[in-house]
Each structure stands twice: as structure tokens, then as C-alpha cells.
C-alpha positions in Angstrom: -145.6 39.8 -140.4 -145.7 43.5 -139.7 -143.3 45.9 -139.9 -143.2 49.5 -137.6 -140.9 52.4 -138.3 -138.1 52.4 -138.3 -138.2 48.6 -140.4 -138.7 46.5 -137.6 -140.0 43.3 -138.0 -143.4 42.8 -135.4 -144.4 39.2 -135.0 -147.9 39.2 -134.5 -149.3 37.5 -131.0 -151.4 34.2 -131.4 -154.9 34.8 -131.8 -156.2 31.1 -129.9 -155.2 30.2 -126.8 -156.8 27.6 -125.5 -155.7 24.7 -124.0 -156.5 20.9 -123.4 -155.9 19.3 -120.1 -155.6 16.3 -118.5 -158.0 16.2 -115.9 -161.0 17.9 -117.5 -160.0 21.7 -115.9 -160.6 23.1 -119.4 -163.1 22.6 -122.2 -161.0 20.9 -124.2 -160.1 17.5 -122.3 -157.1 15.0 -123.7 -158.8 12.5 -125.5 -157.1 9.9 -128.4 -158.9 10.8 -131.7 -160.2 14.0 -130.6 -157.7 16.7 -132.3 -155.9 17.1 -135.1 -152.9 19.1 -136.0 -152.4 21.1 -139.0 -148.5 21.7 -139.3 -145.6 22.8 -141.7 -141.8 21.2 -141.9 -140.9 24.3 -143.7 -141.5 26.3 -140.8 -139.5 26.3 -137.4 -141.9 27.1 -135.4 -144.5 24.3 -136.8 -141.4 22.1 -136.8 -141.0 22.0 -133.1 -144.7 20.6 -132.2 -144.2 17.8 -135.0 -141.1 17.2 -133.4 -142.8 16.9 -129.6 -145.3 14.6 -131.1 -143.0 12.4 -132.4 -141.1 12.3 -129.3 -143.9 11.8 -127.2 -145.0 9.1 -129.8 -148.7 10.3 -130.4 -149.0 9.8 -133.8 -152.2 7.3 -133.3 -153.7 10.0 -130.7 -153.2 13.1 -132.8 -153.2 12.8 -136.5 -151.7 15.3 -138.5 -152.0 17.1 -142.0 -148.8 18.9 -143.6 -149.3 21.9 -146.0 -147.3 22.9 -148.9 -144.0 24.8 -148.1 -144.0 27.3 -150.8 -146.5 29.7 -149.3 -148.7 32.3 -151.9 -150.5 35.8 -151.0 -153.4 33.0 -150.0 -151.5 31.7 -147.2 -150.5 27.6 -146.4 -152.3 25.2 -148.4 -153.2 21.7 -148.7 -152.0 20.5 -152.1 -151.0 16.8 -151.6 -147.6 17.2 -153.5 -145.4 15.1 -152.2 -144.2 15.0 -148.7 -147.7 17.6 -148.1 -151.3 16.5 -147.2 -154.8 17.0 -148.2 -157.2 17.7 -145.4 -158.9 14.6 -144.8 -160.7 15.9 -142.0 -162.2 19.1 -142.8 -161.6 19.2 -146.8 -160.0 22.8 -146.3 -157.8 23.6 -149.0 -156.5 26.6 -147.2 -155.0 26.6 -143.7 -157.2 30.1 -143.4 -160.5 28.3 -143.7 -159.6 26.9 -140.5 -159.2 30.4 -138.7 -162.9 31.2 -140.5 -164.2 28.5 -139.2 -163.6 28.9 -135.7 -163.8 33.0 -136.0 -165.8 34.1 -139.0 -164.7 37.3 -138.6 -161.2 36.5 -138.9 -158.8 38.8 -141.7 -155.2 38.2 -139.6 -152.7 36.4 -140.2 -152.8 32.7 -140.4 -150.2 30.8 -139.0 -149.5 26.8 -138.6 -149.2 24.7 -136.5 -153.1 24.9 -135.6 -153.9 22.1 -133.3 -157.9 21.7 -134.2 -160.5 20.3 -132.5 -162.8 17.7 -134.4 -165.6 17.6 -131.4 -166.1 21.2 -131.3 -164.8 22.4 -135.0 -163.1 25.1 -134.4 -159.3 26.1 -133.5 -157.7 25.0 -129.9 -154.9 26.8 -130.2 -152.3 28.0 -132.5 -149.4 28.9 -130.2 -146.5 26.5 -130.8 -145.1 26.6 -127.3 -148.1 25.9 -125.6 -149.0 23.0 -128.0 -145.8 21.6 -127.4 -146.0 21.4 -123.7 -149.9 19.8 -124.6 -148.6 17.1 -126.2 -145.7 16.8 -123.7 -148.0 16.5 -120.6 -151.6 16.9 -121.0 -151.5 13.3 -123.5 -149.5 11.7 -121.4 -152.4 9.1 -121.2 -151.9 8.4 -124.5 -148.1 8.7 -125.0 -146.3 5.4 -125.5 -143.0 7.4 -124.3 -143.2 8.8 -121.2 -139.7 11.6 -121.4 -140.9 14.6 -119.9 -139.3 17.3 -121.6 -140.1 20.2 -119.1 -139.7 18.8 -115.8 -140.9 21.3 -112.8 -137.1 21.2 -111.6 -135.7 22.5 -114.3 -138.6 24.5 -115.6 -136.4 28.3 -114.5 -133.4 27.3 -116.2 -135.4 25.9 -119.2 -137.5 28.9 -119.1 -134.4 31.3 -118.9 -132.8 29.6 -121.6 -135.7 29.8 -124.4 -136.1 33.7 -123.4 -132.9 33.8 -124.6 -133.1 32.1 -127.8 -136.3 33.3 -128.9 -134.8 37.1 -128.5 -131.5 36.3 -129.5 -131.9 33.7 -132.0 -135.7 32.1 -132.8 -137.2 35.6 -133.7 -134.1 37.4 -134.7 -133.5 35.5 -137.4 -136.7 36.7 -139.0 -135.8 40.7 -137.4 -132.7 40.6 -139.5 -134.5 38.7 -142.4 -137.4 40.8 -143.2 -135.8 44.3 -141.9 -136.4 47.0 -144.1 -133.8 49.3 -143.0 -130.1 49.2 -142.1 -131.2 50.3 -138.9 -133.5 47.8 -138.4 -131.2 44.9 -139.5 -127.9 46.3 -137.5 -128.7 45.3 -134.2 -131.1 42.3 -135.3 -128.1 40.3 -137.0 -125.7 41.3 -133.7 -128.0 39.6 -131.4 -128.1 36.7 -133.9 -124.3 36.0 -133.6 -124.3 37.1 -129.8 -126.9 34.4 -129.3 -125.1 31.5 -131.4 -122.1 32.6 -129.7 -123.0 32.2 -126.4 -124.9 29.2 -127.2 -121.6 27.6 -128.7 -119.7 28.5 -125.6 -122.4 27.0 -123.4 -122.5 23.2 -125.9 -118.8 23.2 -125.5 -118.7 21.2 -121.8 -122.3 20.0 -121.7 -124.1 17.9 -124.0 -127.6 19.7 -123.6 -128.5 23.0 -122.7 -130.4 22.3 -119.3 -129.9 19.9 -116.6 -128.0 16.6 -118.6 -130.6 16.3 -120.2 -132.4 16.8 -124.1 -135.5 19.2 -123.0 -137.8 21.9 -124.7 -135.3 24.2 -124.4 -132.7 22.1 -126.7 -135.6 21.4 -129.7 -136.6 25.4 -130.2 -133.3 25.3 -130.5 -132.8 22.9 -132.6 -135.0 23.9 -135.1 -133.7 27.0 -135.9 -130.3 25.6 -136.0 -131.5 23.5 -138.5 -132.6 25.6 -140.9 -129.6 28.0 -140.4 -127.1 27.3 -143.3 -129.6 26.5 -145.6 -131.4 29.3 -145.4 -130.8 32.3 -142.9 -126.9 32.5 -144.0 -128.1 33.8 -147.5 -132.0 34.3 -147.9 -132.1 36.6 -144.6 -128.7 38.2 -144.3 -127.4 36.1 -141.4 -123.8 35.7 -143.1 -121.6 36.9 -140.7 -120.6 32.8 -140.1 -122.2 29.9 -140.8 -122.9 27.7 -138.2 -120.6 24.9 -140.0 -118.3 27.4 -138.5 -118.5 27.1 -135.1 -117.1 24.3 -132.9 -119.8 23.1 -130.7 -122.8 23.7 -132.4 -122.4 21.3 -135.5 -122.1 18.3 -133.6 -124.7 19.5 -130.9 -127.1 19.7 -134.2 -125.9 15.9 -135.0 -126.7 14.9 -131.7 -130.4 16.0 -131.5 -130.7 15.0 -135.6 -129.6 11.3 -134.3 -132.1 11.0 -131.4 -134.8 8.1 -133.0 -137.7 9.7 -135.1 -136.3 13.5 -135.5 -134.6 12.7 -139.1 -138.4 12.0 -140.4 -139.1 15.1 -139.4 -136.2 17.5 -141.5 -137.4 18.5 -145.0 -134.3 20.5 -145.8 -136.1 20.4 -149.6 -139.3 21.7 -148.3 -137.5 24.4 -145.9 -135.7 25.5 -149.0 -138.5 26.1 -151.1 -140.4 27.6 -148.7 -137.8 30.3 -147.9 -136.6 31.6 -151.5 -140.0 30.6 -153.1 -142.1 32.1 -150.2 -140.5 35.7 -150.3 -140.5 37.3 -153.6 -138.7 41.0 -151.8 -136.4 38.6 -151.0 -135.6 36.2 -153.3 -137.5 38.1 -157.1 -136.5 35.8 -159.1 -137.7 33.0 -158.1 -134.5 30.7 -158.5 -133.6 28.0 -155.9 -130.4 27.4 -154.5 -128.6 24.2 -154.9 -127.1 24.2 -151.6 -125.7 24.2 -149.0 -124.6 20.0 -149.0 -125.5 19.6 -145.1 -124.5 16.0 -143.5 -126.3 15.5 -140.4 -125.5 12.0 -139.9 -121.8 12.1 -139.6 -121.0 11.0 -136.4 -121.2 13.6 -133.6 -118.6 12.4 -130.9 -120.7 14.3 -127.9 -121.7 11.0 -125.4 -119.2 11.9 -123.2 -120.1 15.0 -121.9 -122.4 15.8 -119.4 
């Protein structure tokens, strides 16, 4: 992260941008076996490409390597504790030797998910939108499940929608976590609750947010929401409710949590110790929270609406 006067938390733009494509436009064409991904449960935005692949069922076409949560000055690493990978395909310990390899120059920030390229060795891209909507459409030869989850007709609304929650909600979690002044923090932690607001008002006669349907738009929601209680009430300062307050969004977050294959893919332990083990200005001494006690498999009563 950076920070600019007066506190303001800067998230810093992705560095690769490549993509792969299906019919051989780009220099990186779909292939089974080709690319790997290199990906975090502790973090949201890593969270919601492990998600898509899941979905999308392209585990046998994309393997994938999860770093440890708890992050040091070094940046993600592959440690093998449990529920965490070594890097069996390039024998990186650190996530950054991956951003030398492709650009020996590189002293930014590193940042998972990294989806990597075996053929060429070097990083595709490490953008977590545009690797989601890769594995949603450009693998579609090699997805078993064939759900599209941005369809072109609803691709405005879905679009309008994630603006939304990544100003309101996605990103502003982390502007009201790691502000440094009351200034800073003020108007980040209002657009927080104006967002799950809104968002709460919009679950309350519709089961998804776009079209009747689970899309893109409902899973970068959905991982923030996830995390939300158990760590952005407390560790960033997000405490003016909890979402176990609201009426709509609990059960929405059941829903998506029921859908087959997304409960493999929450680590509430790991995004724990990421968090307050991760932050030391935030969290100094170190300890670990017991709680919150979450149940996402209560039932969630939401088939009926549309």
C-alpha cells in the first residue's frame, strides 16, 4: 500500500496485464497445463479468482499454489504449513521471485493472485478481475461447467454494480483500515456503511444482485462480505454494525457460501491470521482473536426470491 497526505490509503495499479485468449488473438493462448496460479485465501481479492476456478471447475487445467496468510516485510511466501503450498513448479519460496523473474528490475509491490505462465516463465497477469473473467471465458474449452458469469446482456448492470462495491465497499474497507488520519478514515468508513446499506436494501427482494442470477458481480461481493465480521469490524475500524446485523445480507452470504465448492474455498483461520498477524500498526501485539463464532451453514431461506 501507499499512503498520500492527508492519510489516504492509494492502492497501487497492477503492474501485468496481459491476457490469454481463446482463439490465439494474444500471446498467451488457453491451453490445459499451460498456467499456473499463484493465490491467497487470506486475501479477498486472491479469493475471488480461486473462487471462479472452482466454479468454472478448472482445477485439472490450471493448477494452483497457496501461500502462507501471515505476510512478513518479505512479502507472501510458500511455507507448506498447513492449508499453504510449496512451489512445485518454479521452487520460489517468495511470491516476489516471481515478479523478478518476469521483470528483473522489479522493487514494487507484490501482490497475489499471479496467474503465471510455465511456457514463457514469466507473469501473465496479476489483476484479479481480469483473471477472473480468463478463467470464466477464455478456458471455456477446458471448463467442465459451462455458467457464464458475465453474460454480454447483463455486462452494464454487472459493471455498474462492481463500480459500486469496489468504491463503496471492496477498496474502502482497506481506506478506513489503513487510514492514518481522522480525516482520512471519516469519509472512508461512511462509504463503507452507505455501501452495505444500499447493498442490504437491494438483497431484500432479489436473490442476486444482477439479472436472477449468481454473476461476478455477487462473488467480489461475496468475498469481502466474508471476511467482514471477522476481521474489518475490529482489525480495520469498520464497527459502526456488523454485518450479522443487517437483514438481508446474512442470508445472501449463506446463499453464495451453499453454492457446491465455495465452502472449500473459506479459510476464516487463515484470513484471521493474516489480518491481525499481517499488520503490526495495527494489531502490535501480536495476539489473535478468538472470534467472531460465524455459522455459514445455517439455512438461508432465500430460494424464493427472484
Amino acid at each position: 500500500m501507499t499512503t498520500t497526505q492527508p492519510g489516504e490509503y492509494q492502492r497501487v495499479p497492477s503492474r501485468f496485464t496481459d491476457l490469454v485468449s481463446a482463439d490465439g488473438a494474444t500471446a498467451y493462448p488457453a491451453a490445459a497445463g499451460r498456467y499456473h496460479l499463484y493465490a491467497s485465501l487470506a486475501c479477498p481479492w486472491s479469493h475471488r479468482v480461486v473462487i471462479m476456478r472452482r466454479l468454472k471447475r478448472l482445477d485439472d487445467a490450471i493448477t494452483m499454489s497457496i501461500v502462507d496468510p501471515v505476510r512478513d516485510d518479505r512479502g507472501w511466501a510458500f511455507t507448506g504449513a498447513p492449508g499453504t503450498d510449496l512451489d512445485t513448479v518454479n521452487g520460489f519460496s517468495l511470491l516476489r521471485e516471481a515478479y523478478v523473474a518476469s521483470d528483473p528490475g522489479y522493487d514494487g509491490r507484490v501482490t497475489s493472485p499471479v496467474l503465471w505462465d510455465r511456457v514463457s516463465g514469466r507473469i501473465v497477469n496479476n489483476e484479479s478481475v481480469s483473471i477472473m473473467r480468463m478463467l470464466n471465458s477464455a478456458f471455456a474449452a477446458f471448463a467442465p461447467e459451462a455458467t457464464d458469469y458475465y453474460p454480454a446482456e447483463l455486462a452494464p448492470e454487472i459493471d455498474a454494480v462492481n463500480d459500486r462495491l469496489y468504491d463503496g465497499l471492496n477498496n474502502a474497507v482497506y481506506r478506513a483500515g489503513f487510514a492514518t488520519t481522522q480525516a482520512a478514515y471519516d469519509p472512508a468508513v461512511r462509504d463503507v456503511f452507505t455501501t452495505l446499506d444500499w447493498l442490504d436494501e437491494r438483497l431484500r427482494q432479489r436473490r442476486y444482485l444482477v439479472g436472477g442470477q449468481i454473476t461476478e458481480a455477487d462473488w467480489r461481493a461475496f468475498t469481502t462480505l466474508v471476511r467482514f465480521d471477522a476481521a474489518y469490524v475490529h482489525h480495520f475500524r469498520c464497527n459502526l454494525r456488523r454485518l450479522a446485523d443487517y437483514d438481508s445480507l446474512p442470508a445472501y452470504l449463506r446463499d453464495l457460501y451453499a453454492v457446491p465448492g465455495i465452502a472449500e474455498t473459506v479459510d476464516l483461520d487463515q484470513i484471521r491470521r493474516h489480518y491481525y498477524l499481517t499488520h503490526p500498526g495495527l494489531n502490535p501485539s501480536g495476539i489473535l482473536p478468538i472470534g467472531p463464532d460465524i455459522d455459514l451453514t445455517s439455512p438461508h431461506g432465500r430460494d424464493g426470491l427472484g
